[in-house]
N, C-alpha and C positions, 0 to 999 in steps of 0.2 A: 853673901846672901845672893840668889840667883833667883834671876828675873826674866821673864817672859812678853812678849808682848807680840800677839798672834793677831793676823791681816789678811783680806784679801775673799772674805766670806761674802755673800749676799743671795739674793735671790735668783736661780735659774730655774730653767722651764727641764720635766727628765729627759734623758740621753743627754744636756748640754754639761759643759766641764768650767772648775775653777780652778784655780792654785794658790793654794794658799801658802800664807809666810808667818815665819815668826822667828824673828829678833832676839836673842838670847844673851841676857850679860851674866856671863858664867862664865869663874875665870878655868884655862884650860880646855875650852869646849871643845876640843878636838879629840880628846880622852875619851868623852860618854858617848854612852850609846842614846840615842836620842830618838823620842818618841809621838808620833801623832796620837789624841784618845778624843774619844767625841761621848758626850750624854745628849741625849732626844730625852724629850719631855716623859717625866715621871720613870722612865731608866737610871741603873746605875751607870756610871764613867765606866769604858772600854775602850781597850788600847785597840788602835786598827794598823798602827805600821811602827817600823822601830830601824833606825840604822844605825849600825855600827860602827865604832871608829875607824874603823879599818873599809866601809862602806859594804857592809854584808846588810840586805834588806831580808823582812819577813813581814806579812801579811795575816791579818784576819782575811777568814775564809769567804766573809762577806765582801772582801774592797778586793781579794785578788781578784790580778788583772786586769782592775781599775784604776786603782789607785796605786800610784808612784812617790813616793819617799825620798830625798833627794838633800843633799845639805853643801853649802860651804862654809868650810873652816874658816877661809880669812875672813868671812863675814862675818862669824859664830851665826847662823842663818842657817833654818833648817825648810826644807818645802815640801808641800803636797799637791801632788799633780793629781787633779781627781775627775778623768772621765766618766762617758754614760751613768750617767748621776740617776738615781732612783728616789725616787719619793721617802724612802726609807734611809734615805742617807744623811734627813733631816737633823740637824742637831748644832749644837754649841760646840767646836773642836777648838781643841788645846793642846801645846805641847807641852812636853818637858823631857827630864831627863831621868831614867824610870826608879834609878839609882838613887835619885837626889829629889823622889817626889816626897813629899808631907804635905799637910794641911795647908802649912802657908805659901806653899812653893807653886799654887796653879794662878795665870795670868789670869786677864777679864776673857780669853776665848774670841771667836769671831763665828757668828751665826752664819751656818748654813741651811738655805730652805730650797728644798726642790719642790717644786708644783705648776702644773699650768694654769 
């Protein structure tokens, strides 16, 4: 069973940056390919970044060049480095692993709110 538990969200003011983390107990995690997804209020869930096992990154159109993706294996630990934040960046972000997503497979998420 694999388990998520996503950190590191809060409030910042736009153009400032987080980074966020999340904890992964999934056995083999060095195998998936592992993914950031964020839902804002009254949207559906959308993936914004994804790495590879082998550490190949790809981006939504909205976070490149923003947003950085990033993981360690011996940690099972996967990160999101998210500068010039925008108002619209607002939302609940989640990882998982895009392979081994279902119903019961998403953590409680960690809010991120951009606003002055």
């Amino acid at each position: 069973q694999v388990h998520f538990v996503e950190s590191g969200g809060g409030l910042v003011q736009p153009g400032g940056s987080l980074r966020l983390s999340c904890a992964a107990s999934l056995s083999r995690f060095s195998i998936y390919t592992m993914g950031w997804y964020r839902q804002a209020p009254g949207k559906q869930r959308e993936l914004v970044a994804t790495n590879t096992n082998v550490g190949w990154t790809n981006y939504a159109d909205s976070v490149k060049g923003r947003f950085t993706i990033s993981r360690d294996n011996a940690k099972s630990t996967v990160y999101l480095q998210m500068n010039s934040l925008k108002p619209e960046d607002t939302a609940v972000y989640y990882c998982n692993a895009p392979a081994l997503v279902t119903t019961d497979s998403w953590g409680q998420g960690t809010q991120v709110t951009v606003s002055s």
